[in-house]
N, C-alpha and C positions, 0 to 999 in steps of 0.2 A: 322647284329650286334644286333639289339632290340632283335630278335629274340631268339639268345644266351642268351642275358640277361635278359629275362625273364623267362629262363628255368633255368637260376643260382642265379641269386638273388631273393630274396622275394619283391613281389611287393605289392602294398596296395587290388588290387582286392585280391590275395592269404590270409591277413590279414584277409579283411572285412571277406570273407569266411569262416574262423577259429574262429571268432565272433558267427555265428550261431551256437551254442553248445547246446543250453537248458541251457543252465547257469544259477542260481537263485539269482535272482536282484531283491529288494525292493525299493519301493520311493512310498512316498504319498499313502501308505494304500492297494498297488498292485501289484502281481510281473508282470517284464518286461518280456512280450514275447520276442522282437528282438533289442539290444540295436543299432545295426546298423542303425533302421531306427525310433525308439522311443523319443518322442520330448525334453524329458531330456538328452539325452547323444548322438544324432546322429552327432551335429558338431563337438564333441571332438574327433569321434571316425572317422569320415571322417579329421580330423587334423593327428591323429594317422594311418589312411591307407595313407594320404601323405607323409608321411617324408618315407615310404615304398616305394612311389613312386618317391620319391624323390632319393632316394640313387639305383631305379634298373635306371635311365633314363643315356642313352649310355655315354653323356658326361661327370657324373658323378662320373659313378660306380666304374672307379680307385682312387678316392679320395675318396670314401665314402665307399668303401668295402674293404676286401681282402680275396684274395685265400684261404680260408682253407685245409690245407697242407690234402692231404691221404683222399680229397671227388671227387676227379674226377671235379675241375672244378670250385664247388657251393664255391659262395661266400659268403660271411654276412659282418656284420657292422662292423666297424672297434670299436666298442666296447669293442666285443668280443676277441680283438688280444690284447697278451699279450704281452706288446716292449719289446724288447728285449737289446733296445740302447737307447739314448739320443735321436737319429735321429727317430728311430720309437715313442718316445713317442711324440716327437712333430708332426710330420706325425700323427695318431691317433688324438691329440688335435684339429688339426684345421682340421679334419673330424666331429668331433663330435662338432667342433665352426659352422661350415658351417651348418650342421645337426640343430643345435639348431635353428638359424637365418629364418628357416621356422615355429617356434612358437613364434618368438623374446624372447624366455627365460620363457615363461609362462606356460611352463607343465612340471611343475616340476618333476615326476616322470617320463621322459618320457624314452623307451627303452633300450638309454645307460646308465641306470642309474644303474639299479640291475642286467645289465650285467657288466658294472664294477665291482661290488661286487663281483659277484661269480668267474669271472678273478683274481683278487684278490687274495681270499682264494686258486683259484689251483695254483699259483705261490708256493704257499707257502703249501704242504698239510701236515705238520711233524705235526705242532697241532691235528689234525684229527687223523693222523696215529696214536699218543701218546693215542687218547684215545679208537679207535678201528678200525683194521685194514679193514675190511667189510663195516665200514662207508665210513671212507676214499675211496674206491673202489668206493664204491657207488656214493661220490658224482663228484669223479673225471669224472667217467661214465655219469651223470646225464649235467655235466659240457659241455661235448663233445654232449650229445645228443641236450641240449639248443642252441648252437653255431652252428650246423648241420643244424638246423631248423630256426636259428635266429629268435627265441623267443621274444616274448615282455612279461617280466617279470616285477610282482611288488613284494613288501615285507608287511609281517606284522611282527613290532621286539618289540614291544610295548605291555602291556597290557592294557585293558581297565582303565580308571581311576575310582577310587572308593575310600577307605582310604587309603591315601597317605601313611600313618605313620606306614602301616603293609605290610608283604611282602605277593607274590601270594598266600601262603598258609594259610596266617592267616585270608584271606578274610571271611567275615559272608558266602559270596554265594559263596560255595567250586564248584561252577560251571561257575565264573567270568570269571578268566581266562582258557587259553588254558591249559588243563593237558593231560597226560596217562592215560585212566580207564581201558586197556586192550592190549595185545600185544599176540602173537601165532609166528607159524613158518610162518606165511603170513605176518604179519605187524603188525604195532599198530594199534588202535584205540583212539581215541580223541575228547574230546568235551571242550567246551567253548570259548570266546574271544580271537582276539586280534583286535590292531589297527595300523596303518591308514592304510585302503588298499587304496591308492590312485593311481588313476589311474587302478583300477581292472577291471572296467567292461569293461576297452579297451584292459584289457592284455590278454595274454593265460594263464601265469599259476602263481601259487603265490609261493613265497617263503617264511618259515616260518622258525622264530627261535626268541632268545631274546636277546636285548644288553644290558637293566636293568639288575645294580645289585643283587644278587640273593646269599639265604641263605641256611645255612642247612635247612631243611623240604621242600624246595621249589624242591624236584627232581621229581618230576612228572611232573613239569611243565619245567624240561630242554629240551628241547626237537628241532629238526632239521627237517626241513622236505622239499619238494617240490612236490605240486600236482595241476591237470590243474585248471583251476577254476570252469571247469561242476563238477566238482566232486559230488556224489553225498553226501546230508547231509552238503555241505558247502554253506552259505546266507548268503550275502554281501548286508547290510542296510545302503543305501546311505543317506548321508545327503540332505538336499536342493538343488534339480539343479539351478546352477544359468543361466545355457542356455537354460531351459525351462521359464526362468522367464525374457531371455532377450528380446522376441518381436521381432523386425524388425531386422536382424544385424545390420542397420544403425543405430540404436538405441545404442546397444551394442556390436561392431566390433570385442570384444576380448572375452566376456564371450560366445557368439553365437560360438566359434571356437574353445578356450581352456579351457574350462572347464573339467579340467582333474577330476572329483569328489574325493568324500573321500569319504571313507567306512567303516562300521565295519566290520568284518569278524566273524563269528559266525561259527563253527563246531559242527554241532551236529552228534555223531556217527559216525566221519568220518573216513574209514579205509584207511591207509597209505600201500602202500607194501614196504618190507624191499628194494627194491632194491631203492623206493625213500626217504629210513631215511636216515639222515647224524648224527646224533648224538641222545641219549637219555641219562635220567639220571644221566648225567655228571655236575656239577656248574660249573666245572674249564673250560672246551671246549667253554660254551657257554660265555665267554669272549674272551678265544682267539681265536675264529675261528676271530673275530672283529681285535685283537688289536697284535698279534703275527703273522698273515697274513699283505700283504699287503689291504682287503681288505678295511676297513676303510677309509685308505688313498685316495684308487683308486675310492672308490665310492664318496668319498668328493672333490676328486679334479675333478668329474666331476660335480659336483655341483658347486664350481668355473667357471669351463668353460661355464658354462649356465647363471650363474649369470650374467657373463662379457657382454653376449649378451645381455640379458634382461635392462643392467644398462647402455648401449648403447642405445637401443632403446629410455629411458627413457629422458635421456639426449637430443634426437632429439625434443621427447615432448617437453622439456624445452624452447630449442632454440626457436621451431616452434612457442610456446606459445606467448614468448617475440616480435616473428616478426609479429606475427598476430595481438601483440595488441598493437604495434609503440612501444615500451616499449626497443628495443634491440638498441638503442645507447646511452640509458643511463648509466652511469657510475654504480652506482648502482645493475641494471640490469644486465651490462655484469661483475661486481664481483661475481655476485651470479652465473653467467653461468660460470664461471673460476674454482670456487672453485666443481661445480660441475663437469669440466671436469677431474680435477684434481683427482677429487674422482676414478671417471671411470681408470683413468693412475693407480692410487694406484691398484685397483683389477685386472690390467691386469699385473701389474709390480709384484706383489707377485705372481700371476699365470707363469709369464715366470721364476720367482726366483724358485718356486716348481723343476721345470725342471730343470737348470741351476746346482741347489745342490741339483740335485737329487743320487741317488747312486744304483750298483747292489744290486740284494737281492736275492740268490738262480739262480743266473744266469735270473734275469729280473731288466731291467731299471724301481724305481718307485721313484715319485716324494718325495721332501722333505717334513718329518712330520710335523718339525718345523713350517717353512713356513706357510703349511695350513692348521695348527692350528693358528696362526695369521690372514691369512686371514677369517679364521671363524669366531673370536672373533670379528675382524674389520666390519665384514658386517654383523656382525648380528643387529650391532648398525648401522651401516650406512643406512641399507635399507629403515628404517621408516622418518629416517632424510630427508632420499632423495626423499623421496612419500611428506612429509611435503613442503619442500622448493617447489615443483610440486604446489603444490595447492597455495601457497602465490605468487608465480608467476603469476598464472592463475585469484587469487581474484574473483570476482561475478560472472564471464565468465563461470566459471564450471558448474553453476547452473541458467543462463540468458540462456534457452535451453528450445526449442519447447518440448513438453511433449511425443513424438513420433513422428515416419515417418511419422503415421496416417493425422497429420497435415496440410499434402503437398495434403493431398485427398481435402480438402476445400478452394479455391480458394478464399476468405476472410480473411483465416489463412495466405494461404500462403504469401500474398501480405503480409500482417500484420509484419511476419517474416524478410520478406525479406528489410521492411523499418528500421527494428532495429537492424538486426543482421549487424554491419556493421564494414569494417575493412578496412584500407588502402592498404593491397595487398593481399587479399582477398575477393572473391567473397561470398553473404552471403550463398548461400548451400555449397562452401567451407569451411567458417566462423561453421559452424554449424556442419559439418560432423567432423569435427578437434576436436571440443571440447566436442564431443560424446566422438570421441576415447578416448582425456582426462582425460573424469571423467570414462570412464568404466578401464583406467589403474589406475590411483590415486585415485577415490573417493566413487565408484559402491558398493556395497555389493563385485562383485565380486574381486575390488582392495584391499577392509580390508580382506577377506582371501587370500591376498596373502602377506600383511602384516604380520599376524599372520602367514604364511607356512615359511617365509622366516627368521624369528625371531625363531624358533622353530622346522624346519626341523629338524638341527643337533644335536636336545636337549637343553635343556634348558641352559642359557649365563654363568652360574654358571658351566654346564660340559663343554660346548667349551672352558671355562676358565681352567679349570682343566687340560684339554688336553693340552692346551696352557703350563701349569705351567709343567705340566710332562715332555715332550720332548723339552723346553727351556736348553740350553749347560749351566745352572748354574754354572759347575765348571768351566768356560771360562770367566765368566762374576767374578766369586767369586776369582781366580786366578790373574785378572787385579789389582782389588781391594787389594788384597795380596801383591803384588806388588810395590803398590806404596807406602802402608802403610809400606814396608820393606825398602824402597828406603827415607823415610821421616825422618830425623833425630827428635829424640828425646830429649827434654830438658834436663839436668843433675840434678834433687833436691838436694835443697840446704839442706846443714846435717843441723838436728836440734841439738843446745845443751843439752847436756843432766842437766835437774836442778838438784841443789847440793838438799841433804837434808837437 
């Protein structure tokens, strides 16, 4: 049985493997020779070959994969499967809930994430075909080949920031963003920005395209694409590792693991072959492949189901916090741990509501719009709330912490430690390791960017609002209203006389 199953699903050695490309990686002034074993990215990317491992190990791989129809056998994520019913979508969910629960919700980008997407848009390819039928082809092809291989795909949909107030093409540096300088019977060619490639230097290949609004003059930079990430002419300028800067993992248990990075994506001269465009020169395409497909939906409602995990885990912090520091039979206390279970019920209860009133679309089951665009709105504010109450729970505790592992080297320190770290049902290097993990989820460098990932994944609170506003049943709500006000009797005015002259 292993033995099958590692000749049909993708395992994390098969990953790591596909990692060695010559890929060009920046950080700190240098490119990476091998992110597999390089001390900025190798725990994220050993995170990223487990959940590979994770979905090929025997007792899982029926919950965590399926058969892909017409390959003889090979399985992949259950990402990649597009439901077909109510029952397959929940089937799917709580593969990709389980899936999640091996980063507890902290890599944001991870695998199912921009396989969702591109599942998505093939539900639905009439957008694509409307605007050229050879793309469409393309990416439907492109589609089947990612799901074949079971891909770890990221995206860049974003452009660099620079003057807000002008679109891609009015920019001073007509080389800011990503454009077309060239195209033949082989492909395009393209240079310039985009952003966030997060989670790139763990993927294989990136997906490009834009969900920013976008004007006349802006067609050179409409543009569709997917290419590996060795590609040549394409550099990916990471930001700060934060698991190079985390130390011991006992130090930092969660940045040492998931530090999925963020990148810029820079193409210089990069040539595309036609078979991997999916769109060019279109405005109207590079909306709806988004928002006329399911994909939108499906990429956001996996973002939900990771959430739910992540906002789970959190809530344990919570609890653990309050028992470690006698603090959990206070009245007080357990309001504050109610309101935040209740928080967690709300993102699970609009995630099972997605499904519930979900509806066919083109002969696939996908979750409700409505819904999860409510639930976007609702968490994008809740998330910081929820990191906030974490730390007021915790008080000084977060920050009364041995300076590193280092400490336990000196048997001076360590007695030292161990007379003040002190806890009623807790031992003090249990006392200590707990509220490591603590502040590297709530308080770390690497907990404020996952504040700001989580506030700002979906775009900014003003568009999740929007989205909100758009697919709300207004005339449902304006109809009741109608209603009553038709149903309400009105007074009679009384005549006035008319004065004499």
């Amino acid at each position: 049985m292993k033995e099958d199953t590692e000749m049909n699903v993708k395992t994390g050695a098969e990953h790591r493997a596909s990692l060695r490309d010559g890929r060009d990686i920046r950080i700190e002034g240098r490119r990476v020779a091998d992110v597999t074993e390089d001390p900025a990215f190798r725990g994220a990317v050993a995170s990223g070959c487990a959940l590979y491992d994770a979905q090929s190990a025997p007792e899982a791989v029926e919950r965590l994969t399926y058969e892909v129809p017409g390959l003889g056998g090979r399985r992949a994520n259950r990402a990649w499967q597009a439901p077909r019913s109510y029952a397959e979508l929940v089937t799917r969910r709580e593969a990709l809930e389980e899936w999640a629960e091996g980063h507890v919700g902290f890599i944001g980008r991870s695998p199912d994430h921009v396989a969702s997407c591109l599942v998505g848009m093939e539900m639905d390819p009439a957008p694509f075909e409307a605007h050229d039928l050879k793309r469409a082809g393309a990416l439907r092809d492109y589609v089947a080949f990612a799901r074949a291989k079971d891909l770890f795909l990221t995206y860049v949909i974003i452009n660099p920031q620079a003057d807000r107030s002008k679109q891609a093409s009015q920019q001073s540096n007509p080389d800011l963003a990503l454009h077309i300088v060239d195209e033949d019977h082989e492909g395009i060619t393209v240079r310039g920005g985009k952003m966030l490639a997060t989670s790139s230097v763990m993927a294989n290949e990136i997906f490009v395209s834009t969900i920013q609004p976008m004007a006349p003059g802006d067609e050179r930079h409409a543009v569709c694409f997917a290419i590996p990430v060795a590609t040549r002419g394409l550099r990916l300028l990471s930001r700060k590792s934060y698991e190079a800067a985390a130390g011991h993992p006992f130090d930092a248990p969660l940045a040492s693991r998931f530090d999925e990075n963020d990148a810029v994506a820079y193409f210089d001269e990069v040539k595309v072959p036609w078979e991997r465009v999916f769109a060019t020169r279109d405005l109207r395409i590079m909306q709806a492949m988004w928002h006329e497909t399911p994909a939108h939906v499906l990429q956001n409602y996996q973002c939900q189901i990771r959430l739910l995990v992540k906002m789970r885990f959190l809530a344990g912090i919570a609890r653990r916090t309050a028992e470690i520091n006698g603090t959990i039979g206070m009245p007080p206390v357990r309001d504050t741990l109610g309101q935040l279970a209740a928080e967690v019920g709300m993102v699970e209860g609009l995630l099972r509501g997605m499904e519930a009133k979900g509806r066919m679309h083109n002969g696939f089951f996908v979750p409700d719009r409505t819904l999860l665009y409510s639930a976007q709105v609702l968490t994008q504010q809740l998330y910081p709330r929820f990191v906030d109450t974490l730390r007021e729970l915790a008080g000084g505790g977060l920050i009364m912490l041995p300076s590193s592992a280092a400490d336990y080297g000196d048997a001076q320190i360590a007695h030292d430690i161990a007379a003040t770290q002190c806890s009623s049902v807790a031992g003090p290097m249990e006392r200590v390791k707990f509220f490591k993990l603590a502040w590297d989820a709530v308080g770390s460098e690497f907990a404020s960017r996952h504040v700001q990932y989580e506030k700002f994944y979906a775009g900014a609170q003003f568009v999740t609002r929007g989205h909100s506003f758009r697919t709300f049943d207004w005339t449902r709500s304006s109809a009741a209203v109608d209603r009553i006000l038709g149903e309400t009797p009105e007074p009679v005015p009384a005549t006035m006389p008319i004065a004499a002259e």
